[in-house]
Structure formats: C-alpha cells, structure tokens
C-alpha positions, 0 to 999 in steps of 0.5 A: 500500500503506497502512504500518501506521503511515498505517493506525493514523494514519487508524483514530484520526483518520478515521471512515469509514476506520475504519468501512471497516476494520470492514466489512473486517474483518467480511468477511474473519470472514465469509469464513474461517467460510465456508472453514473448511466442509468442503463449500461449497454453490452459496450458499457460493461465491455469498456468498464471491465477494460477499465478496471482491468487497465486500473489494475495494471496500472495500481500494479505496477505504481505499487512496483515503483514504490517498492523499488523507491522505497527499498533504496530509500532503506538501502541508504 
C-alpha cells in the first residue's frame, strides 16, 4: 500500500509514476461517467471491465515503483 506521503514523494520526483497516476486517474473519470448511466449497454460493461482491468495494471505496477523507491530509500 503506497502512504500518501511515498505517493506525493514519487508524483514530484518520478515521471512515469506520475504519468501512471494520470492514466489512473483518467480511468477511474472514465469509469464513474460510465456508472453514473442509468442503463449500461453490452459496450458499457465491455469498456468498464477494460477499465478496471487497465486500473489494475496500472495500481500494479505504481505499487512496483514504490517498492523499488522505497527499498533504496532503506538501502541508504
């Protein structure tokens, strides 16, 4: 789990962090607008289990960064 405080270290310092954590983001507005419809088409819930799939990934390898900082930030 990333603490705010690694999350805001890694979002000033590390640029594919940051552009990981604007493609979540995108995904996560993507993903409400979906949601906030009151009916879903077959294409609606093909593209929302997309983008929960993408988020995943994209979580994933975020939390891969943070790890890797965090283990150098113990190895100094």
């Amino acid at each position: 789990m990333i603490t705010p405080e690694v999350r805001q270290s890694l979002l000033a310092m590390d640029p594919e962090f940051r552009r990981l954590a604007e493609e979540h983001t995108n995904c996560e507005t993507q993903l409400e607008q979906i949601l906030k419809s009151s009916y879903l088409s077959s294409e609606d819930l093909i593209q929302e289990s997309n983008l929960k799939k993408i988020k995943l990934r994209l979580k994933d390898r975020m939390e891969m960064i943070a790890a890797r900082h965090l283990h150098s930030q113990l190895m100094h």
